[in-house]
Short mmCIF file of the C-alpha atoms (twelve columns), coordinates in Angstrom:
data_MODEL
# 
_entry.id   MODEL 
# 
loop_
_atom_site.group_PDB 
_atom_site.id 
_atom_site.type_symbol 
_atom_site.label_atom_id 
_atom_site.label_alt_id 
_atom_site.label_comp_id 
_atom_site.label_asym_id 
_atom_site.label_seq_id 
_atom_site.Cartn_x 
_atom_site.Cartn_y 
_atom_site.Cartn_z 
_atom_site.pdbx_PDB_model_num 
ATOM 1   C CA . UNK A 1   -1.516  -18.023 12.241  1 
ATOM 2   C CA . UNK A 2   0.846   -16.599 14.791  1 
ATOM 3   C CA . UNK A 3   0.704   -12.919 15.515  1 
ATOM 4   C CA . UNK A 4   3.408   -10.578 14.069  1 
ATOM 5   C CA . UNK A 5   4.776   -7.991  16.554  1 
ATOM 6   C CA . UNK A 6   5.353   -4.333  14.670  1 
ATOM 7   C CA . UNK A 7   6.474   -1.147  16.148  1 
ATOM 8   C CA . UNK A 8   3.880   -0.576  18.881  1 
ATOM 9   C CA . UNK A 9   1.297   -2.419  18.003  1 
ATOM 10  C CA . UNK A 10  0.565   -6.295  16.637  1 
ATOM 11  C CA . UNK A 11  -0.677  -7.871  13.569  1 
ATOM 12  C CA . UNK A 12  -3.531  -10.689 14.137  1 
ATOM 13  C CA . UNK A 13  -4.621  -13.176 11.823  1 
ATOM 14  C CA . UNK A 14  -8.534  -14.257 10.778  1 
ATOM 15  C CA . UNK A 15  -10.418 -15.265 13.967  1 
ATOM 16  C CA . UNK A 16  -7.902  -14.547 16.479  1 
ATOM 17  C CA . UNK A 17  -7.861  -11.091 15.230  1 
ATOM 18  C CA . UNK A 18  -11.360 -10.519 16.128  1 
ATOM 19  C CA . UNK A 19  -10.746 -11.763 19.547  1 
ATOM 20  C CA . UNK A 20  -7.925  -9.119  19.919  1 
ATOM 21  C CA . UNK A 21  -9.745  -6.915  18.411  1 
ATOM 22  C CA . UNK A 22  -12.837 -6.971  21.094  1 
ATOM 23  C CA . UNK A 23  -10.478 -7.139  23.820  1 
ATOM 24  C CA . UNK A 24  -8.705  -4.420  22.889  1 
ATOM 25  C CA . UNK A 25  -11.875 -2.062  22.897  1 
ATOM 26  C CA . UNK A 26  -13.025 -3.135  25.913  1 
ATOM 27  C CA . UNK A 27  -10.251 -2.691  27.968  1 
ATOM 28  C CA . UNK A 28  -9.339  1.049   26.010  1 
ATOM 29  C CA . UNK A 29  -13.219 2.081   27.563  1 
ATOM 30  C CA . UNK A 30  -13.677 4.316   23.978  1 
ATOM 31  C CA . UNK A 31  -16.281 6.681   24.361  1 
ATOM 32  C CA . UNK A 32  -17.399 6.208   20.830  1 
ATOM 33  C CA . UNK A 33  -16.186 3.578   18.080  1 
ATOM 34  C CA . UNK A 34  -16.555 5.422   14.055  1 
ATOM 35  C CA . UNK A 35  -16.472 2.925   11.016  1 
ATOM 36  C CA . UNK A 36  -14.566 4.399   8.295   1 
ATOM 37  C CA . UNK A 37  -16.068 2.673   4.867   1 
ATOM 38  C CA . UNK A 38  -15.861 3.506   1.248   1 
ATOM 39  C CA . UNK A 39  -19.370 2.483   -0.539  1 
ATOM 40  C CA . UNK A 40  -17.826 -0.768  -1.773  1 
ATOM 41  C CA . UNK A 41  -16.585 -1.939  2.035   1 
ATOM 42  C CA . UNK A 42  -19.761 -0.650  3.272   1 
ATOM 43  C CA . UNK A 43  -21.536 -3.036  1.235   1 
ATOM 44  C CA . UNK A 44  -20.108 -5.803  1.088   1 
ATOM 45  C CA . UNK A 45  -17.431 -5.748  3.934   1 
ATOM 46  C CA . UNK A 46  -19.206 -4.000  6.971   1 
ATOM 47  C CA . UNK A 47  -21.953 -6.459  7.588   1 
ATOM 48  C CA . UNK A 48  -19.700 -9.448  8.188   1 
ATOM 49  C CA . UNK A 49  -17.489 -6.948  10.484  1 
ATOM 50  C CA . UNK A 50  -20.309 -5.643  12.513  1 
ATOM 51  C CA . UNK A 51  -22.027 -8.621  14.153  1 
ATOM 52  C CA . UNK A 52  -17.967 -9.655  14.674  1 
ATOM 53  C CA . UNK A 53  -17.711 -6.446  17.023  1 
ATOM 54  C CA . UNK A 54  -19.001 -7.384  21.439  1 
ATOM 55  C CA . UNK A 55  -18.424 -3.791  22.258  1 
ATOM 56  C CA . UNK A 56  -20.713 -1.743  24.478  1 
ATOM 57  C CA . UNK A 57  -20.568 1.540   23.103  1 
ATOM 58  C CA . UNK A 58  -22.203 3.230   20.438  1 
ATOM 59  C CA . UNK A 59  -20.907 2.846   16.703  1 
ATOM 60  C CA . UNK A 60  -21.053 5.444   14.156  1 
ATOM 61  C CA . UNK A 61  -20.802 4.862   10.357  1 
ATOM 62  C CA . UNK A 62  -18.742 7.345   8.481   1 
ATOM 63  C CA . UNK A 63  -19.225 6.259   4.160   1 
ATOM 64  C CA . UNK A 64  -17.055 8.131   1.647   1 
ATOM 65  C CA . UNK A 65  -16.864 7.445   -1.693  1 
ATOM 66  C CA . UNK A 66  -14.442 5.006   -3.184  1 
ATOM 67  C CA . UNK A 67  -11.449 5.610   -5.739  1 
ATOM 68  C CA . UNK A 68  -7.897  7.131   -5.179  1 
ATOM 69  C CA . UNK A 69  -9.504  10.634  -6.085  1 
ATOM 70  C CA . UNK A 70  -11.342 10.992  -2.551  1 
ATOM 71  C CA . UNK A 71  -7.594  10.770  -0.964  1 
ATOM 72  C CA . UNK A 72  -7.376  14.246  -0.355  1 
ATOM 73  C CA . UNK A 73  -7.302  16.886  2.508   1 
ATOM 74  C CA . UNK A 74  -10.811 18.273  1.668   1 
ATOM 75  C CA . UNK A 75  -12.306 14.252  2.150   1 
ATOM 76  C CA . UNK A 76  -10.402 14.909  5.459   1 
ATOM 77  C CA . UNK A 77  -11.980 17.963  6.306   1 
ATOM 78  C CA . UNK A 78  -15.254 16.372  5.861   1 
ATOM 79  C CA . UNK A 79  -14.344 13.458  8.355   1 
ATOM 80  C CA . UNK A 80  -13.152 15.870  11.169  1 
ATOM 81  C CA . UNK A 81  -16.215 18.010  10.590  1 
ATOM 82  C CA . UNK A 82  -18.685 14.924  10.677  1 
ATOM 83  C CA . UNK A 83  -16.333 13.600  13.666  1 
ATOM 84  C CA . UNK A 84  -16.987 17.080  15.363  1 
ATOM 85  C CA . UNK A 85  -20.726 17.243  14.518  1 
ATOM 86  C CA . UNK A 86  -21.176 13.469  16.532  1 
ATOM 87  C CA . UNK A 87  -19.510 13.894  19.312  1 
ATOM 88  C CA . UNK A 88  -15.627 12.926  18.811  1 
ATOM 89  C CA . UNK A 89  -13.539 12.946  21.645  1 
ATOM 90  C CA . UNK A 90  -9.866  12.278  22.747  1 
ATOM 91  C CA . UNK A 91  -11.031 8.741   24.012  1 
ATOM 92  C CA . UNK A 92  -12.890 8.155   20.882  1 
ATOM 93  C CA . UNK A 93  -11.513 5.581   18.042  1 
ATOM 94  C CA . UNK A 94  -11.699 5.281   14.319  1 
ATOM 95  C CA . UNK A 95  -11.928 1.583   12.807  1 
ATOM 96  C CA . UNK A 96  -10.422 2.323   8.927   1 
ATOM 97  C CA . UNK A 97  -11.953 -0.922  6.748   1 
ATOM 98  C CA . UNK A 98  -11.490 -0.424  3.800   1 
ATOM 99  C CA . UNK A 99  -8.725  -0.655  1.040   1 
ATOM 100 C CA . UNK A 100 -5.178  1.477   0.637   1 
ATOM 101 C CA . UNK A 101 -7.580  4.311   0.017   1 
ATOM 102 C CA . UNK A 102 -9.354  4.399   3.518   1 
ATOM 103 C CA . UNK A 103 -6.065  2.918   5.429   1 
ATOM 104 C CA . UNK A 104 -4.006  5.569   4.486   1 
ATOM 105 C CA . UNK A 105 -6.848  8.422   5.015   1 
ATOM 106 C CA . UNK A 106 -8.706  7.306   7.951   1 
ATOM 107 C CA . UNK A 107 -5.120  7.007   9.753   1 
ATOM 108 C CA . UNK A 108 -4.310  10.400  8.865   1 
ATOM 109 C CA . UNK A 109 -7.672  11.763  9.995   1 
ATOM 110 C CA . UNK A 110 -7.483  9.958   13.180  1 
ATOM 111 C CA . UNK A 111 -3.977  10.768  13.999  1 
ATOM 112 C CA . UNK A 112 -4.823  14.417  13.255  1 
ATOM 113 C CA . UNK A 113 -8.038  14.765  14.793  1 
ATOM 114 C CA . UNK A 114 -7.860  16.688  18.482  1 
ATOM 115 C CA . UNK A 115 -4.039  16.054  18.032  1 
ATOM 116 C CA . UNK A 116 -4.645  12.240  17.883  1 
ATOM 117 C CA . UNK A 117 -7.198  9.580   18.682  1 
ATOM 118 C CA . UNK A 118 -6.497  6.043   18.053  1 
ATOM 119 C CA . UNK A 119 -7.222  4.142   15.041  1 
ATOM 120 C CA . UNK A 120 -7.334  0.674   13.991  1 
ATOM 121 C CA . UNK A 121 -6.936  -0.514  10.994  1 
ATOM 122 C CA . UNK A 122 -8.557  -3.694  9.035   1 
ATOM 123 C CA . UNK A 123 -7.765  -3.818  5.602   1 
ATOM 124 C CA . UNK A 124 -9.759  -5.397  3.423   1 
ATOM 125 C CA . UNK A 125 -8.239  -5.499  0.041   1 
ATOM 126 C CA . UNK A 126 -5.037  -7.424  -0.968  1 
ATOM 127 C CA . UNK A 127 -2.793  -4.306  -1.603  1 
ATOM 128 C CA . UNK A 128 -4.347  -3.119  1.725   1 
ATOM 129 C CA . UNK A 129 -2.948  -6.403  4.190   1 
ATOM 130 C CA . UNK A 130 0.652   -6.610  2.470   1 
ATOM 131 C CA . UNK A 131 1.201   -2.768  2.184   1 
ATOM 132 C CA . UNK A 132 -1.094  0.047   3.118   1 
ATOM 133 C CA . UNK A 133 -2.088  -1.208  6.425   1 
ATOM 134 C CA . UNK A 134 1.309   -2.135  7.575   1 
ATOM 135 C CA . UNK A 135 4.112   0.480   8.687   1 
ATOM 136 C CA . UNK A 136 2.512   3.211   10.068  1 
ATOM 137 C CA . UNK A 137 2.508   5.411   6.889   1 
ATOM 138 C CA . UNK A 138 -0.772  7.641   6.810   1 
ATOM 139 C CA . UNK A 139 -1.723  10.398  4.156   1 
ATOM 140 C CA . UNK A 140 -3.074  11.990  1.384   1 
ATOM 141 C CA . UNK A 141 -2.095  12.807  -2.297  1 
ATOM 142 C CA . UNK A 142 -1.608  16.481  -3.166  1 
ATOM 143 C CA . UNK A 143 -3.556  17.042  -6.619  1 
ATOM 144 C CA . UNK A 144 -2.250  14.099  -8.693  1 
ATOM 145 C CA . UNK A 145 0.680   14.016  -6.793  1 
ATOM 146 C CA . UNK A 146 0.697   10.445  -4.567  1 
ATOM 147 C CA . UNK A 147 0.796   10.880  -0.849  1 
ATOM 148 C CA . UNK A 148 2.740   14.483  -0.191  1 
ATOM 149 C CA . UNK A 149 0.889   15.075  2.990   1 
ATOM 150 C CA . UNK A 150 1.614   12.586  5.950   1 
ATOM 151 C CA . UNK A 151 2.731   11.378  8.762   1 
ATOM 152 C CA . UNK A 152 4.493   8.082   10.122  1 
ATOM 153 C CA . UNK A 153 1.832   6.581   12.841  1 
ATOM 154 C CA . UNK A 154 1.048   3.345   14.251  1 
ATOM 155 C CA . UNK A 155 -2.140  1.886   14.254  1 
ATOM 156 C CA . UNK A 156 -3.152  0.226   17.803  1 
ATOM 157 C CA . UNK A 157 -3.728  -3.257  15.954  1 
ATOM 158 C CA . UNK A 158 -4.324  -4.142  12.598  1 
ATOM 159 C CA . UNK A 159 -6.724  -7.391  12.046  1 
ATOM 160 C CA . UNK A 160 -5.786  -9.202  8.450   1 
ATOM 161 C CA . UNK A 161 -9.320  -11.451 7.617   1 
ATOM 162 C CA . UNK A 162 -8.580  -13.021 4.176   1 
ATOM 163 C CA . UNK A 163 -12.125 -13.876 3.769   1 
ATOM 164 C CA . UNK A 164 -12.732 -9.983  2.806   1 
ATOM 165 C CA . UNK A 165 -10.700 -10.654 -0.464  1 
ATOM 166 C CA . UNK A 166 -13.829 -12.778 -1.692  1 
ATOM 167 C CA . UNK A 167 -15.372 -9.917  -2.289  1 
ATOM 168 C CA . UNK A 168 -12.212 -8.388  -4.411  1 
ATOM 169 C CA . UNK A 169 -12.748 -7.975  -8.426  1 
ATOM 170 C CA . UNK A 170 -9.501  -10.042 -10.470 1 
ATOM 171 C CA . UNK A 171 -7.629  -6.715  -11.399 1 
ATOM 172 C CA . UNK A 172 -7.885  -5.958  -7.325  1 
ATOM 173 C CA . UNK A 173 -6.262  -8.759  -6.689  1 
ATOM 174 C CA . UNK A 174 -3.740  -8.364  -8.928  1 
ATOM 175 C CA . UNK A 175 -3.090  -4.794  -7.651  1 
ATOM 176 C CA . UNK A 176 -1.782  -6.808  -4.564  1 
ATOM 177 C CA . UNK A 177 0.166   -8.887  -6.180  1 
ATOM 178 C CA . UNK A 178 2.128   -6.009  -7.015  1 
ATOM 179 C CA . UNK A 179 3.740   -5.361  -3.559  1 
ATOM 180 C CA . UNK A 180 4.200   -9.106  -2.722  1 
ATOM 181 C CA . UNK A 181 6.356   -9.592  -5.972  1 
ATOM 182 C CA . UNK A 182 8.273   -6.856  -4.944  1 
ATOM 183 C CA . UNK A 183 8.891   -7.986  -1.859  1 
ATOM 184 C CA . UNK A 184 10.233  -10.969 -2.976  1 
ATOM 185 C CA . UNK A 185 12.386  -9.431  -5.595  1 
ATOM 186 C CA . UNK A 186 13.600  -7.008  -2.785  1 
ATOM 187 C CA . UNK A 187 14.339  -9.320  -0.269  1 
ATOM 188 C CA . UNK A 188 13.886  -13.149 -0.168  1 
ATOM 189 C CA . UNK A 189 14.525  -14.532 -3.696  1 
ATOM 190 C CA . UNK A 190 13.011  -17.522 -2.502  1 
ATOM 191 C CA . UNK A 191 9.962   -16.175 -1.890  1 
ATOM 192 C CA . UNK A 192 10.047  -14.123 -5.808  1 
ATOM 193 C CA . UNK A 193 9.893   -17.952 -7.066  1 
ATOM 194 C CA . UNK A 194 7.003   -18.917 -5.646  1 
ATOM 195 C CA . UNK A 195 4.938   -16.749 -7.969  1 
ATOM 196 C CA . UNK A 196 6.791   -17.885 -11.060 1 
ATOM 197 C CA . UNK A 197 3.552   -19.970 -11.931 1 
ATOM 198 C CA . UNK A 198 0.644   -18.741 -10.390 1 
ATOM 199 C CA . UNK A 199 -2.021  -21.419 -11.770 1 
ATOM 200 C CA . UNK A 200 -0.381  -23.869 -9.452  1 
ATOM 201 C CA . UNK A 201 -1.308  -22.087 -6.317  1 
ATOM 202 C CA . UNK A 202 -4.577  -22.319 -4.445  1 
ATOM 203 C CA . UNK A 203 -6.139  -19.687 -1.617  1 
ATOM 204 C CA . UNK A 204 -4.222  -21.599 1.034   1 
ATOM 205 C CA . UNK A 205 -0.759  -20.747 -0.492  1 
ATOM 206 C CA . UNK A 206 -2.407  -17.151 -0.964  1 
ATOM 207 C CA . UNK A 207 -2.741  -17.250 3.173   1 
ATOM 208 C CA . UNK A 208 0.661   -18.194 3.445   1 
ATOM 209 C CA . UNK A 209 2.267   -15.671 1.275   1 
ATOM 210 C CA . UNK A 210 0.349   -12.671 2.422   1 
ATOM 211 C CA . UNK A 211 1.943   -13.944 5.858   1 
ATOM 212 C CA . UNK A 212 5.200   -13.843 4.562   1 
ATOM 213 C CA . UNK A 213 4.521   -10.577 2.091   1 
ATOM 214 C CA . UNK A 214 3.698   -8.981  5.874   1 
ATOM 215 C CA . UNK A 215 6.685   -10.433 7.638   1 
ATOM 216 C CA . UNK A 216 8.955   -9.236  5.132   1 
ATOM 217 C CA . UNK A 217 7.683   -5.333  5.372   1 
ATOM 218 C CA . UNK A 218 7.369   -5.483  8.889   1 
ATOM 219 C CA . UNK A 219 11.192  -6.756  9.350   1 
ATOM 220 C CA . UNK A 220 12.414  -3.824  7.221   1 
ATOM 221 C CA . UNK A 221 10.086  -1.263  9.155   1 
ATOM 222 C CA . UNK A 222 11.568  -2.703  12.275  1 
ATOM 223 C CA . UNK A 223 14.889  -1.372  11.154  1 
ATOM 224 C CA . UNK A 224 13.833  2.046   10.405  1 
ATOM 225 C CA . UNK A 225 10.611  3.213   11.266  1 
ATOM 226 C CA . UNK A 226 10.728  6.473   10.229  1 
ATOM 227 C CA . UNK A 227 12.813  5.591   6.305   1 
ATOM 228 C CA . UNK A 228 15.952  6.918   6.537   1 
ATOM 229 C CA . UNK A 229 17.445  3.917   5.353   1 
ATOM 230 C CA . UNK A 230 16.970  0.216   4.602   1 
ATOM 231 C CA . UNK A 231 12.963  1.317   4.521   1 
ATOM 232 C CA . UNK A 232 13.860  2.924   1.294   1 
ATOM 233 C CA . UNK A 233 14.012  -0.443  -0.535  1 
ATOM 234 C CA . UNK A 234 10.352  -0.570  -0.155  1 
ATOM 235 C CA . UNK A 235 9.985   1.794   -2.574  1 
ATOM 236 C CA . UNK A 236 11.467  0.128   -5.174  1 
ATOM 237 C CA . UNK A 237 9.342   0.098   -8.407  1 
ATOM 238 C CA . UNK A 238 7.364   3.016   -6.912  1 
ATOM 239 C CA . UNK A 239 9.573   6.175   -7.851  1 
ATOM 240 C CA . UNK A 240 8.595   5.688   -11.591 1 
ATOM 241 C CA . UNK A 241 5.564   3.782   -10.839 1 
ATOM 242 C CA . UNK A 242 4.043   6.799   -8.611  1 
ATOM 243 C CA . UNK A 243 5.086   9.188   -11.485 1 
ATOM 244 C CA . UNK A 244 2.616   6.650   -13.579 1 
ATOM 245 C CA . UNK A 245 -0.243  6.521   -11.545 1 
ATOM 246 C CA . UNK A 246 -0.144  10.444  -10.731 1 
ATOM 247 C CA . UNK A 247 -0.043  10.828  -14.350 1 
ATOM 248 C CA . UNK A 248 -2.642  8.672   -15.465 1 
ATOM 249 C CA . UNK A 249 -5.088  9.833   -11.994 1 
ATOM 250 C CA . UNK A 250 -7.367  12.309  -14.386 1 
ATOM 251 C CA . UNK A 251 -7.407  10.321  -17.528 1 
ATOM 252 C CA . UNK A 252 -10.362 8.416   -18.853 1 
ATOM 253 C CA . UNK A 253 -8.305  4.859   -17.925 1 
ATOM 254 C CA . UNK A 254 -6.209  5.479   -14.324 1 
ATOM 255 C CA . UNK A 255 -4.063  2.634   -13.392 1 
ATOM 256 C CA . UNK A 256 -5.170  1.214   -10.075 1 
ATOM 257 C CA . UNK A 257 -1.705  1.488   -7.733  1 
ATOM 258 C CA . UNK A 258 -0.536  -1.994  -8.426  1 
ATOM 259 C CA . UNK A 259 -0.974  -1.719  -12.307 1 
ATOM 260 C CA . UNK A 260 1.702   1.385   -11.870 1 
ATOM 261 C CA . UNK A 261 3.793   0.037   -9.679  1 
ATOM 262 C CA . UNK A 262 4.322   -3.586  -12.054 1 
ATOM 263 C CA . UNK A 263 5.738   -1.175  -14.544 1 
ATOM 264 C CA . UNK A 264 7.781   0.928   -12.483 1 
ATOM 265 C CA . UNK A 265 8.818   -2.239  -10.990 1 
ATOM 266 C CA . UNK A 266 10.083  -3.080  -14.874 1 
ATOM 267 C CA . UNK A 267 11.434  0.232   -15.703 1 
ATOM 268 C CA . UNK A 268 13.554  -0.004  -12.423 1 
ATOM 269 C CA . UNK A 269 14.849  -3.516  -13.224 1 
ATOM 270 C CA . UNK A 270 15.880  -2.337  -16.585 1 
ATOM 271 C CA . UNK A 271 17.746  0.817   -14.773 1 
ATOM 272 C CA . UNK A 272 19.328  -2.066  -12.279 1 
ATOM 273 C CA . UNK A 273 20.760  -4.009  -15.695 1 
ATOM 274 C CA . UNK A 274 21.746  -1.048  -17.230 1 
ATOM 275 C CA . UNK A 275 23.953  0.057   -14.298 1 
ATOM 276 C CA . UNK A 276 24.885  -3.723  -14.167 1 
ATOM 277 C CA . UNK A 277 23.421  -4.685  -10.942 1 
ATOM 278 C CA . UNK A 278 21.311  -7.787  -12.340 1 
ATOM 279 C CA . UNK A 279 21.999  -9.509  -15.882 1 
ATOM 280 C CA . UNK A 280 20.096  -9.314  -18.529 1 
ATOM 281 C CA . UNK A 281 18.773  -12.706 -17.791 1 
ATOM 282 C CA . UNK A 282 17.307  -11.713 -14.298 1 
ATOM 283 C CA . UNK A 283 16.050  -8.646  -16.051 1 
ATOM 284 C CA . UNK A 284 13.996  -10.373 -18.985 1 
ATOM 285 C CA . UNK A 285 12.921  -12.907 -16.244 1 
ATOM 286 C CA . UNK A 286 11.440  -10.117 -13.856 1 
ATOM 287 C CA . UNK A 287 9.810   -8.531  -16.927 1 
ATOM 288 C CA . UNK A 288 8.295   -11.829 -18.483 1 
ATOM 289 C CA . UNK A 289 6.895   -12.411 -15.352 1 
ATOM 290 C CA . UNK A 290 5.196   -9.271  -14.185 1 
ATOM 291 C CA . UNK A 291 3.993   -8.835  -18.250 1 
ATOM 292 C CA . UNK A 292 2.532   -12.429 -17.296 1 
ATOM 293 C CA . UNK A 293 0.349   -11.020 -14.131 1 
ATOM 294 C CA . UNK A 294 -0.465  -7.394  -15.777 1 
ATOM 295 C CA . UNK A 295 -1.525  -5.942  -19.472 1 
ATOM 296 C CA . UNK A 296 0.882   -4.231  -21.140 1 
ATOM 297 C CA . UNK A 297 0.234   0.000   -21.266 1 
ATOM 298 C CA . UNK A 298 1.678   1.888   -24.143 1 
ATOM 299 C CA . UNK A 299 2.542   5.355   -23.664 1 
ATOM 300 C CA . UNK A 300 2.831   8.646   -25.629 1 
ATOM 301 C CA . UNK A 301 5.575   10.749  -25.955 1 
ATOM 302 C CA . UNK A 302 3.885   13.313  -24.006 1 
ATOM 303 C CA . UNK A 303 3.173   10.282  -21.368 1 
ATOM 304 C CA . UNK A 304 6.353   9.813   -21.167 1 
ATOM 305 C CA . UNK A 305 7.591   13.187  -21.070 1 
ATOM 306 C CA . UNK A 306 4.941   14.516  -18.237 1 
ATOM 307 C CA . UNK A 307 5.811   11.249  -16.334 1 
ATOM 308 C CA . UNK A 308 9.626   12.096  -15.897 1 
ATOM 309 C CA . UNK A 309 8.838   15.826  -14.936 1 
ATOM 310 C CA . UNK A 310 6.460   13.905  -12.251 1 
ATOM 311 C CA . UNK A 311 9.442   12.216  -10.916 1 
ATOM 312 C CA . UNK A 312 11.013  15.599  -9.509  1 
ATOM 313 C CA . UNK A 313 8.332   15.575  -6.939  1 
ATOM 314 C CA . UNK A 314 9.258   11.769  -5.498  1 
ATOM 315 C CA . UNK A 315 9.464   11.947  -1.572  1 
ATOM 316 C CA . UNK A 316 12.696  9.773   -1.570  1 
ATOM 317 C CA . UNK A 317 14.607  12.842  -3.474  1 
ATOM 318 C CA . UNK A 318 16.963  15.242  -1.513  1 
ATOM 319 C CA . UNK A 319 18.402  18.243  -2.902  1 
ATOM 320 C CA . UNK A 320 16.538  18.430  -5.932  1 
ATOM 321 C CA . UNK A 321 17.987  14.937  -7.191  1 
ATOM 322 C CA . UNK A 322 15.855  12.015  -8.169  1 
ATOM 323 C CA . UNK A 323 17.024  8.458   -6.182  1 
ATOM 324 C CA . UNK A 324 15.878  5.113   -7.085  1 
ATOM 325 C CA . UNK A 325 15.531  2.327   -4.641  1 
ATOM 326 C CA . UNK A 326 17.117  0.043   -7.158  1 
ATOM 327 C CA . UNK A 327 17.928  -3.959  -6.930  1 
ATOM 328 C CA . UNK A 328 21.716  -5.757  -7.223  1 
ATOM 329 C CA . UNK A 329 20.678  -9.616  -7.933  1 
ATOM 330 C CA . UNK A 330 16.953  -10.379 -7.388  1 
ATOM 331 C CA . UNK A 331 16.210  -10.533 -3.510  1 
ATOM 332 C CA . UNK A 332 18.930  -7.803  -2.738  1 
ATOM 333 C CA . UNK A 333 18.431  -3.953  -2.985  1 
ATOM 334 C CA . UNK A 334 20.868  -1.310  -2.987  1 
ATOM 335 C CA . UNK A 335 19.815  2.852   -2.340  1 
ATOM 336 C CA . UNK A 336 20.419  5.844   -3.157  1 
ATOM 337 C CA . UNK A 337 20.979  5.239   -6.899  1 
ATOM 338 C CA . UNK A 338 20.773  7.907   -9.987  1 
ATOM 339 C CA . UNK A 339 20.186  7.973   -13.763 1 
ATOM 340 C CA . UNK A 340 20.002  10.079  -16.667 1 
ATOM 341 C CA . UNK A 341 16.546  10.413  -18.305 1 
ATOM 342 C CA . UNK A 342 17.560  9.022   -21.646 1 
ATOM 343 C CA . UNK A 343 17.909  5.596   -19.376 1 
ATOM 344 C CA . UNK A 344 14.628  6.204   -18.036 1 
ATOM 345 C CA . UNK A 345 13.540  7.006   -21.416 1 
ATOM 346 C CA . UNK A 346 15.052  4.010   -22.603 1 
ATOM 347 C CA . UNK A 347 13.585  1.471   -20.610 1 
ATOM 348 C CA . UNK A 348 9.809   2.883   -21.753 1 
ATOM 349 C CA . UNK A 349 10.834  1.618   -24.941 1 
ATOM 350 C CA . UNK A 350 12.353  -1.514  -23.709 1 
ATOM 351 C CA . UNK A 351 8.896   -2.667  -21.569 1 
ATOM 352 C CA . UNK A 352 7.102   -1.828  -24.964 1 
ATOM 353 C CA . UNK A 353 9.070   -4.101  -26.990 1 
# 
């Protein structure tokens, strides 16, 4: 597969990506190379990445343990204390494998750490390839509350191996499937219809839409790196379905991100009809299909209630007003949109029926 060029850096595919990826370490002369793993990746992902790595200079493994909960700043005081304690320098470099989880941490740590070092990320989860890894967006949640602490930097490469997602449980993969839907509904209609029937596609179709999944972020990014604009449509789904996910973080069943954002995704398409952006028919169609991918939740009245106070503390907002990333005809968004809360509290009851 042909490379894709981001902002400052490049996207490489399978084994080409390991080529780039040696090449690019040897000619940076790092000082030190640090793994950044979760206990899952270090199991199962690490030893196919290590014997992969021709480098000359000494590797250090840094293991955390995995979930959304370790996505905090004291995780990331650990990491610059353990980066201190062996020897971290300005010419040193952080290798993130992992999922969304270790992506969006280990790029904050690294970009952070003595002001900066460089960090490469190889994602090895299906939510990770399409959306975490890609964009430059690296952070932490505060409490329950999803990513509040941040900043917008590019990895030096990021190598996308599909063999990783072998090793990916079914509601992982799902979790994915999330973002790529979205993409399609935000952008390409063409490419929404490919998932209408998922038993006809193979693993080679999967290859060839997490290619496209990637172009299509990477084309809005290009446009607006730092999401003033048209990088606001990626957040479609995600200003309810963040509320969701922080809600549900410290209950016995948390939703993993993609589980949230499938429903936000629903709630937001029955906003769109409601302000008579899509018809009814596009909306029942987007719902039918995401309730075909992803179980149904039910929700409390206190669920809902604590979910819409949640929604207050959405990054997109400006001067205390909620916006929604919302979409006019499926493959087309429009910004900057606003609702009353007995729409939003509508729509629960709508995706319930």
């Amino acid at each position: 597969m042909q490379s894709i060029k981001a902002n400052d850096y490049s996207i490489y595919f399978n084994q080409e990506a390991y080529e780039m990826l040696n090449s690019w370490i040897s000619n940076y002369n790092y000082s030190k190379l640090f793994i950044l793993v979760d206990e899952t990746t270090n199991e199962f992902c690490l030893p196919k990445l290590l014997p992969l790595l021709e480098v000359d200079i000494p590797i250090e493994i840094i293991e955390i343990e995995a979930g959304e909960e370790m996505k905090n700043i004291s995780t990331c005081v650990e990491i610059w204390s353990i980066l201190a304690d062996l020897g971290a320098d300005r010419k040193s470099a952080i290798l993130n494998l992992g999922g969304g989880v270790i992506t969006d941490l280990g790029g904050f740590v690294a970009s952070t750490f003595k002001r900066g070092i460089d960090f490469i990320n190889i994602p090895t989860t299906l939510l990770g390839m399409v959306d975490a890894a890609i964009g430059g967006k690296n952070g932490v949640d505060l409490g329950t509350l999803k990513n509040q602490i941040g900043v917008i930097n590019a990895p030096k490469l990021v190598v996308i191996d599909t063999d990783y997602l072998e090793t990916l449980p079914q509601n992982q993969l799902k979790s994915g499937l999330a973002e790529m839907l979205k993409h399609g509904l935000i952008y390409d209609k063409k490419y929404w219809n490919q998932f209408k029937d998922l038993k006809e596609l193979n693993f080679d179709d999967l290859d060839q839409l997490i290619y496209r999944s990637i172009e299509i972020k990477n084309e809005i990014v290009l446009q607006d790196p730092t999401e003033n604009g048209i990088r606001k449509a990626l957040n479609f789904g995600h200003t309810l379905g963040h509320a969701i996910e922080s809600h549900f973080i410290e209950t016995k069943k948390p939703l993993l991100h993609g589980e949230a954002i499938a429903i936000g995704m629903i709630l937001e398409s029955y906003i769109s009809k409601e302000k008579k952006l899509i018809t009814e028919v596009e909306y029942i169609e987007i719902k039918s299909t995401l309730l075909a991918i992803f179980e149904k939740q039910f929700f409390t009245q206190n669920d809902i209630d604590s979910i819409v106070n949640l929604l207050i503390h959405d990054k997109k907002n400006e001067y205390g007003k909620v916006q929604f990333a919302l979409i006019e005809n499926i493959g087309t968004i429009i910004l900057n949109q606003y609702t009353d809360n007995e729409v939003i509290i509508n729509g629960f009851a709508d995706y319930e029926t």
